[in-house]
ChimeraX commands (.cxc) that place a marker at each C-alpha (Angstrom):
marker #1 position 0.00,0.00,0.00 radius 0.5
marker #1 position 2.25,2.53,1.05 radius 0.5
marker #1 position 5.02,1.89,-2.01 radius 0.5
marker #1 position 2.02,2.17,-4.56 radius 0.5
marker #1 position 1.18,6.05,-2.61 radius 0.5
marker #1 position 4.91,6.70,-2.90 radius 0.5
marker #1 position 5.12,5.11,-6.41 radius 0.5
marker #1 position 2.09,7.42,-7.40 radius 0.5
marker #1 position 3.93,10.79,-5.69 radius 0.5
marker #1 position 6.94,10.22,-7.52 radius 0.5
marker #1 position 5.60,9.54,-10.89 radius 0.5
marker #1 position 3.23,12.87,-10.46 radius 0.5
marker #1 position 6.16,15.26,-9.73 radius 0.5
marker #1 position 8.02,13.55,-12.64 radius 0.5
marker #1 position 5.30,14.20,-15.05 radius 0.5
marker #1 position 4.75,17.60,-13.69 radius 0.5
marker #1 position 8.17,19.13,-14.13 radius 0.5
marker #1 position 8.92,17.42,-16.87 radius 0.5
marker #1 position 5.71,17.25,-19.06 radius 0.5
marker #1 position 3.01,18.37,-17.74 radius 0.5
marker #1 position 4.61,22.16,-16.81 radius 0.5
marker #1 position 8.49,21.47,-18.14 radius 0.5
marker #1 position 9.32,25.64,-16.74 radius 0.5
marker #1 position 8.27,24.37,-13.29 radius 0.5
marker #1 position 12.11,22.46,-13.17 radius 0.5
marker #1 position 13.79,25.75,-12.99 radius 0.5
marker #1 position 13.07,25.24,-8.95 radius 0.5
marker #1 position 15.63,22.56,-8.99 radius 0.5
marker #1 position 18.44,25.05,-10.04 radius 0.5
marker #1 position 18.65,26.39,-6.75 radius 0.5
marker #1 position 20.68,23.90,-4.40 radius 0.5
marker #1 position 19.05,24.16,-1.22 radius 0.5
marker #1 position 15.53,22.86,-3.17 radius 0.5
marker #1 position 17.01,20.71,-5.07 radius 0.5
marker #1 position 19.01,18.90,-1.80 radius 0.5
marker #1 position 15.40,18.96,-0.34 radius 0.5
marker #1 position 14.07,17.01,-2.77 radius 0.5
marker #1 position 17.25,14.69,-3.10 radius 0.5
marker #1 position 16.72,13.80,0.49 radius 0.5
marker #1 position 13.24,12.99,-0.12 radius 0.5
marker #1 position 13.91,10.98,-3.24 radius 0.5
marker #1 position 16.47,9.04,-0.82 radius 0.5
marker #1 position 13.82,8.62,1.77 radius 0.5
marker #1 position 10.91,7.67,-0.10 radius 0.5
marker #1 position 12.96,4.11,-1.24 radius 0.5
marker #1 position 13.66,3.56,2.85 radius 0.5
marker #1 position 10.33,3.72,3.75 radius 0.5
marker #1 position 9.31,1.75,1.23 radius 0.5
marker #1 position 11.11,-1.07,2.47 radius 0.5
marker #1 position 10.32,-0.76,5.76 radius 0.5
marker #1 position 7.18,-1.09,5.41 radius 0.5
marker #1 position 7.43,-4.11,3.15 radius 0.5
marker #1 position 5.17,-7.00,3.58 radius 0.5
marker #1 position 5.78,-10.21,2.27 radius 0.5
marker #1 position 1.94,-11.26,2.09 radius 0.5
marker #1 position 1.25,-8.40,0.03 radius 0.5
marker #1 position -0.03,-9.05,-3.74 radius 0.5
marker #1 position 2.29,-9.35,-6.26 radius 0.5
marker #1 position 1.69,-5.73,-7.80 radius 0.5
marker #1 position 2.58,-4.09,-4.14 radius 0.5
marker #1 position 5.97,-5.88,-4.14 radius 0.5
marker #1 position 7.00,-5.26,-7.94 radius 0.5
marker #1 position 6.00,-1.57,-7.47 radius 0.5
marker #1 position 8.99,-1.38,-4.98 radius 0.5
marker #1 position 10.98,0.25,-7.65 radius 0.5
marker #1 position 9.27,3.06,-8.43 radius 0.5
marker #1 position 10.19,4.42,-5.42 radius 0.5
marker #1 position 13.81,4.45,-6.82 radius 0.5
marker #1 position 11.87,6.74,-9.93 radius 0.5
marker #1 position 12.63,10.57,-8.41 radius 0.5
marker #1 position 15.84,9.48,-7.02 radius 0.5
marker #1 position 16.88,8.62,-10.84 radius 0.5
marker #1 position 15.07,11.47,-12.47 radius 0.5
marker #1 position 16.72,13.85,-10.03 radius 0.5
marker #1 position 20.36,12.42,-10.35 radius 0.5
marker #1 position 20.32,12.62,-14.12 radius 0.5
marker #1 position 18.73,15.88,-14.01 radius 0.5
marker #1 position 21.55,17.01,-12.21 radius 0.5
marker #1 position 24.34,15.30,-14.98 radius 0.5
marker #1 position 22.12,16.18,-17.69 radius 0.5
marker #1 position 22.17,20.33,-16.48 radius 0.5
marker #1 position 25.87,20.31,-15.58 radius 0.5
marker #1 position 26.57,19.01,-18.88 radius 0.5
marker #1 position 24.77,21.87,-20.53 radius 0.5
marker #1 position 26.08,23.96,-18.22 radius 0.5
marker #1 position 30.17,23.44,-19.14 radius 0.5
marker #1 position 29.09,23.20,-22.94 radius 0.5
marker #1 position 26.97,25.91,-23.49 radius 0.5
marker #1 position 27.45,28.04,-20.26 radius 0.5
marker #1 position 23.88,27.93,-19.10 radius 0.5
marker #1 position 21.55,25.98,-17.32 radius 0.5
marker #1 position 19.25,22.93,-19.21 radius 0.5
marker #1 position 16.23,24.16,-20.51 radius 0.5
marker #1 position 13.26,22.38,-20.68 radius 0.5
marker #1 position 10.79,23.06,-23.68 radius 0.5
marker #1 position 6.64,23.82,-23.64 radius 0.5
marker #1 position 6.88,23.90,-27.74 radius 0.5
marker #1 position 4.37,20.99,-27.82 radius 0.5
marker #1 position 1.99,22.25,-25.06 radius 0.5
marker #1 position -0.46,24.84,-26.04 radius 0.5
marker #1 position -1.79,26.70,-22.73 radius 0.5
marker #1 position 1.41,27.69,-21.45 radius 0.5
marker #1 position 4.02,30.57,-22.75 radius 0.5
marker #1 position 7.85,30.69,-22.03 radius 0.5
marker #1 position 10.17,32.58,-23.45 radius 0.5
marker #1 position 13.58,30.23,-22.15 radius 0.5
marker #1 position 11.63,27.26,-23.55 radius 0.5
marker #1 position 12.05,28.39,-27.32 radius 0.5
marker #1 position 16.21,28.60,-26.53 radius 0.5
marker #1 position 16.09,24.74,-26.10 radius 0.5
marker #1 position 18.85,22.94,-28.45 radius 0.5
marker #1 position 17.89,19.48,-30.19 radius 0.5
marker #1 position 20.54,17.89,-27.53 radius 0.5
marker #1 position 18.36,19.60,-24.75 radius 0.5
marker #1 position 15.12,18.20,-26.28 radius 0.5
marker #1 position 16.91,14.57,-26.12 radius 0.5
marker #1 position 17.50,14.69,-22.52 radius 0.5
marker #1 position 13.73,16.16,-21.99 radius 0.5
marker #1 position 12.96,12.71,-23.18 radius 0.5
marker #1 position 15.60,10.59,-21.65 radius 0.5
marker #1 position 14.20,12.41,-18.09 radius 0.5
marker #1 position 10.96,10.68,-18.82 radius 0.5
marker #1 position 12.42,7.63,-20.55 radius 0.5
marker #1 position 15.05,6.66,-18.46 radius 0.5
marker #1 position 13.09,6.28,-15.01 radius 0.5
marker #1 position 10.43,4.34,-16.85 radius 0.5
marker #1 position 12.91,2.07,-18.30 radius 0.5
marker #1 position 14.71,0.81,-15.26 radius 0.5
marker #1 position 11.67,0.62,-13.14 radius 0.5
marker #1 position 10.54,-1.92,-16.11 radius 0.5
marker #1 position 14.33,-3.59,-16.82 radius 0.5
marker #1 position 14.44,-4.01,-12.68 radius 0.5
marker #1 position 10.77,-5.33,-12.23 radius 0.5
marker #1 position 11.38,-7.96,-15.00 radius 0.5
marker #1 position 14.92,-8.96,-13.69 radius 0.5
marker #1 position 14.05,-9.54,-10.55 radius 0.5
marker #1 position 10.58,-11.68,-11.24 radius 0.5
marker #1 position 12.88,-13.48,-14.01 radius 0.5
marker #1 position 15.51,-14.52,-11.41 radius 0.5
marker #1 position 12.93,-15.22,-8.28 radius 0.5
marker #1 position 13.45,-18.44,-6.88 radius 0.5
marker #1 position 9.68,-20.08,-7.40 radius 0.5
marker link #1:1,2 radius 0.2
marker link #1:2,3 radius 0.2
marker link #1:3,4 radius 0.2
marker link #1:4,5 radius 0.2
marker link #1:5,6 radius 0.2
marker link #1:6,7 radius 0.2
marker link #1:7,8 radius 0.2
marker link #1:8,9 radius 0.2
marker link #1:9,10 radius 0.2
marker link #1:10,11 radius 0.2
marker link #1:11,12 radius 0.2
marker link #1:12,13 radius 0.2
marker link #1:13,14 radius 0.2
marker link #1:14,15 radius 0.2
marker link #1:15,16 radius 0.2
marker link #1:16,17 radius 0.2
marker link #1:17,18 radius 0.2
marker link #1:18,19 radius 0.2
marker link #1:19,20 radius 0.2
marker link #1:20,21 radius 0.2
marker link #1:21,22 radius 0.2
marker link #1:22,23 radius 0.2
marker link #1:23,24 radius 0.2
marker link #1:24,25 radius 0.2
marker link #1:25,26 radius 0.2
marker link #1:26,27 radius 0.2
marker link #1:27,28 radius 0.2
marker link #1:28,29 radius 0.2
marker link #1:29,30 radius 0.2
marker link #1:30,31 radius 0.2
marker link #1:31,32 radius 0.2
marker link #1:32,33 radius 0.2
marker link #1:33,34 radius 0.2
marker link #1:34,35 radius 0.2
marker link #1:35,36 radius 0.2
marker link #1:36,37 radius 0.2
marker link #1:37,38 radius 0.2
marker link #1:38,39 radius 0.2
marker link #1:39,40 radius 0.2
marker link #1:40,41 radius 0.2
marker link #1:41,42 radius 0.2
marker link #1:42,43 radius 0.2
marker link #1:43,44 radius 0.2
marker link #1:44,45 radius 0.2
marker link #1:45,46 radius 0.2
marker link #1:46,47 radius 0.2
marker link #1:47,48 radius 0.2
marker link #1:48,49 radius 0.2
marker link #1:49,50 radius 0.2
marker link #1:50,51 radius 0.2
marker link #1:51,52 radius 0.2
marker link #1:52,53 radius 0.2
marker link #1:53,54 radius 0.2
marker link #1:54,55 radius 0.2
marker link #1:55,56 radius 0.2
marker link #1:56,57 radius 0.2
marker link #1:57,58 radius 0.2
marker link #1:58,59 radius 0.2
marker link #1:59,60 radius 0.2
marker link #1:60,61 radius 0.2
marker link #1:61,62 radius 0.2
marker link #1:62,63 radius 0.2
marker link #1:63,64 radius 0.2
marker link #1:64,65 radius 0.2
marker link #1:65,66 radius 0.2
marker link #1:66,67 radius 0.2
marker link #1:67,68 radius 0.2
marker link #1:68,69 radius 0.2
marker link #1:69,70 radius 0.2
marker link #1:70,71 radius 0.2
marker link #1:71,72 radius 0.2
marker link #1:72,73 radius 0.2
marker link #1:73,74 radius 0.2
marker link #1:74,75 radius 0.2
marker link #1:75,76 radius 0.2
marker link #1:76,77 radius 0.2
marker link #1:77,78 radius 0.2
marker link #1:78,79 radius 0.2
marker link #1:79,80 radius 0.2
marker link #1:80,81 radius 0.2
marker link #1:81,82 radius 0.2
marker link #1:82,83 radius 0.2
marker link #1:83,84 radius 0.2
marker link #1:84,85 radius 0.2
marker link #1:85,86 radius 0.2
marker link #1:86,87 radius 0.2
marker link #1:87,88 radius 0.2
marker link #1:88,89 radius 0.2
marker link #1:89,90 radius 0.2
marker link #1:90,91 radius 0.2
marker link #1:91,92 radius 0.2
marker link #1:92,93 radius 0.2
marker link #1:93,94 radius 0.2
marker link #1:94,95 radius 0.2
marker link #1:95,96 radius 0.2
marker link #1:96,97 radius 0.2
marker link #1:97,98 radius 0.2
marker link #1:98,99 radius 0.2
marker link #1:99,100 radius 0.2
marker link #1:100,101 radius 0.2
marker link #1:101,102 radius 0.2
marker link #1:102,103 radius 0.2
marker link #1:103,104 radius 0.2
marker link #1:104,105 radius 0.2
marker link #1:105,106 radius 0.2
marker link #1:106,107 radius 0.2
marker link #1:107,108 radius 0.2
marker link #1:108,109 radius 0.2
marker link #1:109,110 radius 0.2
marker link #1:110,111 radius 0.2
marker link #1:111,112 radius 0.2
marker link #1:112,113 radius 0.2
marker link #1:113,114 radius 0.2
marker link #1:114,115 radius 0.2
marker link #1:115,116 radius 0.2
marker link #1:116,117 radius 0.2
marker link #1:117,118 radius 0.2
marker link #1:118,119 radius 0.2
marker link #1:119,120 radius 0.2
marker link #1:120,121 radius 0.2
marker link #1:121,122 radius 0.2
marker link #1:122,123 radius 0.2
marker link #1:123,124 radius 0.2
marker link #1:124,125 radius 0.2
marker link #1:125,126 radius 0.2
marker link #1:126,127 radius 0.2
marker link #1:127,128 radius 0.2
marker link #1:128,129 radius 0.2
marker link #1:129,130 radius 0.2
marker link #1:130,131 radius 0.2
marker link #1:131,132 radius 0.2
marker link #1:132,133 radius 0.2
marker link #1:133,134 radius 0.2
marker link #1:134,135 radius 0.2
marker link #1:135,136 radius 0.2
marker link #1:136,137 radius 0.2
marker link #1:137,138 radius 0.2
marker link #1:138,139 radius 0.2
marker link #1:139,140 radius 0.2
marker link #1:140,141 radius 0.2
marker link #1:141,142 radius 0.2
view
């Protein structure tokens, strides 16, 4: 129960800043937020296995992983906005070209190397949660 509410928390703020309202990661420049939310992201996997339950249904234990889903997102945010940051001497911008109801003026600066790790931010976390779900039910001992 409690990893599926954490699962659910971390896969809202991913969408949010990255999809739903990409301008809204700009709060994750400053350090003292974005060590906020790094803690968090590191507590949210410990409580999730504290509180795990052996009898629980099969979906409750596989969704373990997802609590790993901000840590990830935030940890390659950070590589992906240093990198732009020592190549083009300014911070990763995230775009709103494909959302209609929103206007920002940074957005329309964003390079085609940008707009790949826009993507890999939402790919990525998705990927390993799926790549360590299916490892781990592969190689349970039955």
């Amino acid at each position: 129960m409690i990893s599926s509410i954490i699962f659910n928390i971390c896969f809202v703020c991913l969408w949010t800043l990255v999809a739903i309202y990409p301008p809204s990661h700009k709060i994750l420049r400053k350090r003292k937020t974005y060590n906020i939310f790094l803690f968090i992201s590191i507590l949210l996997p410990i409580i999730t296995f504290l509180s795990y339950d052996k009898n629980e249904e099969v979906y409750s234990k596989n969704i373990f992983y997802g609590s790993f889903f901000f840590l990830i997102f935030l940890l390659l945010y950070k590589y992906f906005d240093n990198y732009i940051l020592k190549k083009n001497q300014r911070n990763l911008i995230l775009s709103i070209r494909f959302n209609n109801f929103w206007q920002d003026e940074e957005s329309e600066k964003q390079t085609s190397l940008e707009l790949f790790f826009q993507i890999s931010l939402l790919g990525i976390p998705i990927f390993y949660i799926l790549l360590a779900n299916s490892l781990v039910m592969n190689f349970q001992i039955k």
